[in-house]
N, C-alpha and C positions, 0 to 999 in steps of 0.2 A: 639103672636105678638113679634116680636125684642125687645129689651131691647132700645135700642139707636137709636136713629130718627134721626139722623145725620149719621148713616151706614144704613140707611135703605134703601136708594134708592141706594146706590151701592150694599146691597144684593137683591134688586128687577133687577136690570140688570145682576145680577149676574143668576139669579134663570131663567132669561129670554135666558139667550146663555145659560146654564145648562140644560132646557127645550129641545132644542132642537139637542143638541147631547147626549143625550138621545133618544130620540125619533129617532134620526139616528141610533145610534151603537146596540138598542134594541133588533134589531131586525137579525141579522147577517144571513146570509143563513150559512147552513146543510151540509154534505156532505153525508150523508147516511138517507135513508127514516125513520120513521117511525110517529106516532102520532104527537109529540113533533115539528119535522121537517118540517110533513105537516101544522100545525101550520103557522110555522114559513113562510113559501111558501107561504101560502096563504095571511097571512099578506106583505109580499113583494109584492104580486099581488095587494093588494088595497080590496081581497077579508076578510074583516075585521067581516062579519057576520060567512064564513068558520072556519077564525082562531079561535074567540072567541067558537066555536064550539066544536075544538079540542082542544082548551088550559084549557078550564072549570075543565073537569076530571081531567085532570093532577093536576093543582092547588091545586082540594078538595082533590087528592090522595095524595098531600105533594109536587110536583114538584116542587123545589125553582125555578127551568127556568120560568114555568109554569106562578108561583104566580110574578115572577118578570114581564113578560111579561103581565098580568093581570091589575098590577099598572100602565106597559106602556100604554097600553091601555085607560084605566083611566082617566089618567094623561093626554093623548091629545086627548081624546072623538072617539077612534076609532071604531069605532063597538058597542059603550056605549056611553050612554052621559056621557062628560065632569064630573068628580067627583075627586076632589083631597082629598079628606076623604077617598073615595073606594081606590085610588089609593094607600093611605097610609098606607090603611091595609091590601093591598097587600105585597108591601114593607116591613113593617115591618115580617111579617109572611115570605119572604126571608130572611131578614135579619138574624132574629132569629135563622134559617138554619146555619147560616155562608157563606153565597150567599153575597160574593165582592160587585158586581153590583147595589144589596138593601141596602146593609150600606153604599155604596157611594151616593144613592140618598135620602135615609131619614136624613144625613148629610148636604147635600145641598139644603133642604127645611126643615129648623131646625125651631121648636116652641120653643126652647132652645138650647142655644150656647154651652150647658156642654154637653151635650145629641148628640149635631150635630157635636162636636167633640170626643166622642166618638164611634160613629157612623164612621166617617170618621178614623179617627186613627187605626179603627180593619179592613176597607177595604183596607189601604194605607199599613197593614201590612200582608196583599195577595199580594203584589208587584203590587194593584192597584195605574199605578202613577195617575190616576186621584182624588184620595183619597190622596195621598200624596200633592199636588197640594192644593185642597180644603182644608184639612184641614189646610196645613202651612198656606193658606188666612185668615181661621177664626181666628187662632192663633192671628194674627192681631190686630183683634177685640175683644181679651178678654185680662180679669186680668190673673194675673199670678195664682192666687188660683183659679179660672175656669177651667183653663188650667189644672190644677195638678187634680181634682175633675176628669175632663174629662177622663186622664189618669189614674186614679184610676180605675173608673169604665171602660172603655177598657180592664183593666188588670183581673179585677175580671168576666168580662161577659164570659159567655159559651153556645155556639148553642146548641138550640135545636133537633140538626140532624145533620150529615153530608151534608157540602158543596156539589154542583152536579163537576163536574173534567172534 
């Protein structure tokens, strides 16, 4: 839970528009076929049993698309029920990769503000402006030694993989 009960409802509206352009940009169409893409197709069709089909494999085989599309999922009960726990251990498992996309959302649904700026700091320094954006927001809402912690650990962390390009 948030530290401050006086920011908390402006990060619940925050997390509420966040929600959902996520949920929009998620999912972006392909321009060439194959597993990954027909994924991605079928989930634009509304066909969310297809997608969760072909995205599984990918996932368990390490696809940060994959695993980020997994937590999208998730995270708005498509093809899965509802589960923002599943979703998070999608995300983070992207993240981990160095997958922009997952560090930008486990940032903006932080169980800690050091944690959620670090998180955003190492996607807004993929030239994610939407990580750049979030996190100058949380910046807001912390101390100045949160902040420098956050940035600490940004500077220290290392993916577990190679980002996808």
């Amino acid at each position: 839970m948030l530290r401050h009960e006086g920011k908390m409802t402006m990060t619940l509206t925050l997390k509420h528009a966040l929600v959902a352009i996520i949920l929009a940009l998620s999912f972006a169409y392909p321009v060439s076929a194959g597993p990954f893409e027909d994924a991605v197709a079928a989930y634009g069709r509304g066909d969310y049993e297809t997608a969760l089909k072909l995205m599984q494999p990918l996932a368990n085989q390490g696809d940060a698309r994959a695993r980020f599309n997994l937590g999208t999922m998730h995270l708005g009960g498509k093809g899965v029920p509802q589960d923002s726990a599943e979703a998070g251990k999608w995300f983070l498992a992207a993240a981990q990769q160095g997958y922009a996309p997952a560090q930008f959302n486990l940032g903006v649904f932080p169980q800690d503000y050091v944690l959620a700026y670090m998180w955003l700091s190492l996607s807004a320094a993929q030239s994610d402006q939407n990580g750049v954006k979030a996190r100058d927001e949380f910046a807001r809402l912390m101390t100045p030694t949160q902040i420098a912690e956050g940035e600490k650990l940004a500077r220290e962390w290392k993916p577990t993989a190679q980002p996808p390009r």
